[in-house]
N, C-alpha and C positions, 0 to 999 in steps of 0.2 A: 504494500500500500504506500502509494507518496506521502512525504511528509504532510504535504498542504490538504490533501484527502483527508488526511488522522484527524487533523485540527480542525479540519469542519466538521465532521463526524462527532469529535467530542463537544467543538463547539456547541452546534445542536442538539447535543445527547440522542444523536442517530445510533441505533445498532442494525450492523450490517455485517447478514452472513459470512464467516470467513469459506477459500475454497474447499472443497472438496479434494481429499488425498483417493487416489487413481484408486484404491481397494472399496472406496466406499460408494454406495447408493444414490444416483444424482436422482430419486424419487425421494421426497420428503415424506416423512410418517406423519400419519394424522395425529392432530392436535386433540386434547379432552376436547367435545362440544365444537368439531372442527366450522369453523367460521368459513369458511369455502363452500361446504358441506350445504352449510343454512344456508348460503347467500344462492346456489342453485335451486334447491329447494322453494326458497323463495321466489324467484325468476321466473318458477315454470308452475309454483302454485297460485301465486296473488292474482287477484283481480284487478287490481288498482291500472289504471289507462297505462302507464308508464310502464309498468311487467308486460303487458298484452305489446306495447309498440316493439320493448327489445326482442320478445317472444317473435313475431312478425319479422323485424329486421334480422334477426340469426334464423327464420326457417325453423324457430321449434313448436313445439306444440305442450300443451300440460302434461302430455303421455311421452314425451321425451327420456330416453334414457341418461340417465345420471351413472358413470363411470369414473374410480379413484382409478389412474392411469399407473401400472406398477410395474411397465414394461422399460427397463433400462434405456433401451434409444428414445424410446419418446418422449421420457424422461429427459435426455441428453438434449433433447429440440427443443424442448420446450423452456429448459433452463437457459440455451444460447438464445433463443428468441428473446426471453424478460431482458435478460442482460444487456444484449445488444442494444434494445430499446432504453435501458436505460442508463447504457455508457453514453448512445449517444445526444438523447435529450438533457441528460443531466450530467453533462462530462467533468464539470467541477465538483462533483461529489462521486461518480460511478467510472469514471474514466480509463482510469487503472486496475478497476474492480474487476477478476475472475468469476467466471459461471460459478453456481455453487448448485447446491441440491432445491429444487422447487416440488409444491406439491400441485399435481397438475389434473383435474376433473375433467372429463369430457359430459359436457350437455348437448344431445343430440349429435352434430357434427359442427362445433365449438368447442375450442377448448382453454377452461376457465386457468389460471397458472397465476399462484401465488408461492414469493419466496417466505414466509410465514413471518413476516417482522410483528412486531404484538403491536394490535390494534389495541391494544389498551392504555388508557389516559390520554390527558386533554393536548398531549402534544405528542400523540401514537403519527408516526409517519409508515405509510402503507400504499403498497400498489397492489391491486389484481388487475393483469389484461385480461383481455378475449383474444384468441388469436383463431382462424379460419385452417382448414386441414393442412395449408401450405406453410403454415407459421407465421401468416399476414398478422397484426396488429389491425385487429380492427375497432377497439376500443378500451376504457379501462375504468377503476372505480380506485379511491380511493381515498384518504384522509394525511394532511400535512402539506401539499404542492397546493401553491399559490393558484395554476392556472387551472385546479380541478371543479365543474360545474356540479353542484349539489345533484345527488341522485335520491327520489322519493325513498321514502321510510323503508316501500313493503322490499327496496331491497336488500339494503343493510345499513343498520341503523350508522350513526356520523360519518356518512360516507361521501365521496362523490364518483361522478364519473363524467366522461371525456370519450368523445369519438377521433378515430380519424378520419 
């Protein structure tokens, strides 16, 4: 990690994954109560207009399959995808940063990829993308980036989300 990385990192009181050593699992184990878990869950049961539009715009439907993805390479895609996305939007904070293990949900044929920072407390800094079967980014949700637009309640609670 660069020096000037650390110091923002601490600045902020960000914690951020260290890499993954080569013998270990780039799928992330579920969390108690996993928060990914709900947040699909919620996308594909709420009624609220705003679940029904993302519902629509990813093509799923409320009978959607919901998959914790526990296959090593897709694991590995899924983790270079996040990263990439966010070496390169936030390169003064992720710039230097290595993939590390992410836990990655398929809804339907989307796939939901979170590296698991704790969404907890009032200065919880957090991203989940969506990324489409090619590893597109096609949007995100989350709490702490300035340029994030509020996402209704029914899909997780302080959260936001971002198209691209």
């Amino acid at each position: 990690m660069k020096p000037a990385i650390g110091a923002c990192i601490v600045a902020f009181g960000l914690s951020v994954p260290q890499a993954v050593p080569h013998q270990q699992s780039w799928c992330a184990a579920l969390r108690s109560n996993e928060p990914l878990l709900l947040d699909a869950k919620r996308l594909l049961g709420s009624s609220d207009p705003e679940s029904a539009r993302q519902r629509e715009k990813y093509g799923l439907s409320r009978r959607s399959p919901v998959t914790v993805i526990r296959d090593e390479p897709t694991c590995r895609q899924a983790s270079n995808a996040y990263w990439n996305v966010l070496r390169t939007s936030v390169p003064d904070l992720f710039g230097g940063h290595a993939d590390t293990p992410v836990l990655t949900v398929k809804v339907g044929s989307v796939y939901l990829v979170d590296d698991q920072r704790s969404r907890d407390g009032r200065d919880a800094y957090w991203e989940v993308m969506i990324f489409d079967a090619e590893w597109h980014r096609l949007s995100g949700y989350g709490a702490g980036a300035d340029d994030l637009e509020p996402l209704p309640n029914a899909m997780c609670r302080a959260s936001h989300f971002r198209s691209v």
